[in-house]
Every structure is written in structure tokens, then in C-alpha cells.
N, C-alpha and C positions, 0 to 999 in steps of 0.2 A: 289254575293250579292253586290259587289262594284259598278261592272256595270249595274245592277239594281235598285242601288242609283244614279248614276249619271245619267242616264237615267231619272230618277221620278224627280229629281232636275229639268235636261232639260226642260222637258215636263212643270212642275210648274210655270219656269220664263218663259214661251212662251204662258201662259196662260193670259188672257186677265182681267183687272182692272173690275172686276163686281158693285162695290160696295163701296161707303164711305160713310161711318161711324162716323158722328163729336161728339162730346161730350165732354160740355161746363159745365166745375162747377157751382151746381146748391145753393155751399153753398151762394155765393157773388153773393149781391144785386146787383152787377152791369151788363149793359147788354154795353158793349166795343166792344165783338166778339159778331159776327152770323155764319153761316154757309157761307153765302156767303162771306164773311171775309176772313174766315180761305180757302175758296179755292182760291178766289183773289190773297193770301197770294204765296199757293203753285202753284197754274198753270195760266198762262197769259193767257188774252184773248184770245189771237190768239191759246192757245196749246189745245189739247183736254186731256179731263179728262181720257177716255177711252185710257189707253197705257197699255204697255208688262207688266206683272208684275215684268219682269227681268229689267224694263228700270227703275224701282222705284231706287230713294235712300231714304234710311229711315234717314240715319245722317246729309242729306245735308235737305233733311223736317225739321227734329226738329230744324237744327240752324236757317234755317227759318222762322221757329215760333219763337223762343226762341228771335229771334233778332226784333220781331217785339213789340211795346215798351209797350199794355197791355197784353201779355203775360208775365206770372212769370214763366209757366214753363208748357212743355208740352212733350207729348210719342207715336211715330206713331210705330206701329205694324202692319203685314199680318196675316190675318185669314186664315186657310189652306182652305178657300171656296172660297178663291181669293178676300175678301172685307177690304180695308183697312181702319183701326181704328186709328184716331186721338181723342187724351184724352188732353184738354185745362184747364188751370189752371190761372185763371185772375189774373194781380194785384189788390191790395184793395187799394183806395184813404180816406184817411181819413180827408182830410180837404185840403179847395180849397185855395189858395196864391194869393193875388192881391196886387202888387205893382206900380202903375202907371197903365203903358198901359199892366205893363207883368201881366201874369197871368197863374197857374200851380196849379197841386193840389202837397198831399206829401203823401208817403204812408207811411203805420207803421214803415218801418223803414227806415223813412224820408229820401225817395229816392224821386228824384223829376219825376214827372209825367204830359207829357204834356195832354192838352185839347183834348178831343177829339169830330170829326166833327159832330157825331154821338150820342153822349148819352152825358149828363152831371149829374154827380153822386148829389147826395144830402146831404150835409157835410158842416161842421162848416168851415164858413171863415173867414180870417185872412189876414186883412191888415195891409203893411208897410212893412220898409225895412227889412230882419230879416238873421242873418248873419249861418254859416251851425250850428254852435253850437247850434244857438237860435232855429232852424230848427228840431235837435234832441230832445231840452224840447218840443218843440209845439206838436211834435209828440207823445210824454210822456204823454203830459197836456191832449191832446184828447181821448188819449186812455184810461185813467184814469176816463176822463168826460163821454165816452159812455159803461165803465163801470156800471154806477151809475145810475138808473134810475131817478131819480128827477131831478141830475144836466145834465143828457142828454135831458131831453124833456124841462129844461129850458135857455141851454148858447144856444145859436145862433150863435155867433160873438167875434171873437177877433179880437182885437188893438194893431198897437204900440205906441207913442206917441213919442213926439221929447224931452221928459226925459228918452228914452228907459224904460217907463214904461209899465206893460200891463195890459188891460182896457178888459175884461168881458162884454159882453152885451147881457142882459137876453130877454127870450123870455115875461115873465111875468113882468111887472113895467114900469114906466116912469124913469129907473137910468141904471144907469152903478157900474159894479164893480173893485174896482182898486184892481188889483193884485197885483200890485208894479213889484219886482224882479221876475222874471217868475223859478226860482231855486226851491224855498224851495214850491212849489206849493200846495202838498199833504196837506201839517200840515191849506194850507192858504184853502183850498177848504171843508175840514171836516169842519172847522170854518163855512164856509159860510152853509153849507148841517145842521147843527146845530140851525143856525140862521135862516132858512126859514122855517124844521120844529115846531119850537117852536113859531116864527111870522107871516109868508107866509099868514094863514089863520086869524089872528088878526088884522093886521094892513092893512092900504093904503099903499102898497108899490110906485104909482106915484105921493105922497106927498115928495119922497125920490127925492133927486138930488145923494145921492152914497151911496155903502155902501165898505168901505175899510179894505180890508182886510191884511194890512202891519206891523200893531202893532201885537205886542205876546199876546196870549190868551185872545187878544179882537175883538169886530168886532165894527166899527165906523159908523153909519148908521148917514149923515147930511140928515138933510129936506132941504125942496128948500125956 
């Protein structure tokens, strides 16, 4: 039996690469990998795809992928038919950083994420300098904002200002909104999601120059 199994082993790794198999998470909007990516990834130009199945390595693939920077996390396995299955898990960008000339998105949990040559994601951006702490709120603030639906189909854009304040900028009005301190965010955003159901359809909001949201359980709307 033993040399029976080692025999069927043999036979298996001299057996030739029939077949791959890529499969790309279908949950994220994002499209970072393809197919042709992910082979780029594991086999050079110059090498052929068709090799031994004994010449695979599967742990030297995954760090491969794993090391390549939208990848979050991926799993290559052999099918006993000889077709090899790679399983691809993107990172998620949640909002794009533009500071001068740099520019990066951040993901959920405000790791930094370069541009890629290829796809650009569609996400809230956020200019100025902003330091890692600030990095970990903004990541907070977004994921809170695309939460919510009114305050996701309405913020666009954040700010910083050289009061290290932060400035809101709606899809809907001729204003902005001052957030102030970017900390206590949740209590200052209910305020706001308060204030646009109860006015939003009432009023002229581009008769507005801001609406501030810094003071406790008020919200300050100046006209222009």
C-alpha cells in the first residue's frame, strides 16, 4: 500500500498544469486585480504556465500574492484533476489622500494604499497634511459616513485647514461644513443628519456660507 502511494504521488507531481482557475472577490467594488494580474504576479513572461505539477510551490504563490500591495489575502490549492485554484481577496480603499503632489487612498483600517495604474476606486477625498492618528479618525469618520445613507450620497469631500480644523463638503448646497475637532465626530454628524432631515427640503441651502457643527446640541447655519 505504501508503495502504491508513493507511486500515485509520483505519477501526480509529473503530471502536467492543466488548468487555472483565478477567482477574484465578487464582494468589492473594486476591480485592482484581473486575471492577467494575478498571472503576471505568479509566472514571468518569459516562463510558461504549462509546468510539472511537482514544480508548483503553493507557499512561495501565496506570499506572492500576499506581498503584492492590493492583495489582502489570498489561497492557492491543487484540484486532484491537475487545475490550479487561486482564491483572491482585494483590499477595500475607503477614501482617497491628496496632499500636494502625494497622493494615496486609506483603507478601513487606515493602512495606506498606493494608486493604482489601472482602476481608480470612487471614494471620499481628503485633502491636507493629516498625521497617522488623524488617519485612524478619518478612517472612522468614513466608515461611519458610508454607513448612513443620506450622509453617504451627500459628503464628497474633506478638508484640513491650517487651524487643523475639518471642513465637510457636501454634495447638495453652495457651503461647507465645519466639523472643527475631527474626535468627537459621531455626536457632531447625528446633529448634522438631524438638521438636513428637518431643513434639506425647506430651505435654500446655497443661500448658506456653513453650517457648524462645533457647539453642543446646536447646529449654527450662517448665510452668505
Amino acid at each position: 500500500m505504501f508503495s502504491l502511494f508513493c507511486f500515485s504521488q509520483k505519477i501526480h507531481k509529473n503530471r502536467n498544469l492543466k488548468k487555472v482557475n483565478i477567482v477574484i472577490d465578487t464582494l468589492s467594488k473594486n476591480h485592482f486585480l484581473n486575471e492577467e494580474i494575478i498571472k503576471n504576479i505568479l509566472f514571468s513572461k518569459i516562463e510558461k504556465i504549462e509546468k510539472k505539477i511537482g514544480q508548483l510551490c503553493i507557499l512561495r504563490m501565496e506570499k506572492k500574492l500576499n506581498n503584492y500591495p492590493f492583495v489582502k489575502r489570498s489561497e492557492v490549492f491543487l484540484s486532484v484533476d491537475g487545475t490550479l485554484n487561486i482564491k483572491i481577496w482585494q483590499k477595500e480603499p475607503i477614501l482617497r489622500i491628496r496632499n500636494g503632489n502625494q497622493e494615496y487612498y486609506l483603507t478601513k483600517d487606515a493602512e495606506v494604499l498606493e494608486l493604482s495604474p489601472f482602476y481608480s476606486s470612487k471614494v471620499i477625498l481628503a485633502k491636507g497634511p493629516f498625521s497617522k492618528k488623524e488617519k485612524k479618525y478619518l478612517a472612522d469618520l468614513v466608515k461611519f459616513i458610508n454607513s448612513d445613507e443620506l450622509l453617504k450620497n451627500q459628503i464628497i469631500s474633506i478638508k484640513k485647514n491650517d487651524y487643523n480644523s475639518f471642513i465637510l463638503i457636501p454634495k447638495i448646497g453652495n457651503h461647507h461644513i465645519i466639523l472643527g475637532n475631527i474626535k468627537d465626530f459621531k455626536n457632531k454628524l447625528n446633529k448634522l443628519k438631524a438638521f438636513y432631515k428637518q431643513y434639506l427640503n425647506k430651505i435654500d441651502t446655497n443661500q448658506y456660507k456653513s453650517i457648524d457643527l462645533q457647539y453642543k446640541d446646536q447646529v449654527v447655519a450662517k448665510k452668505r
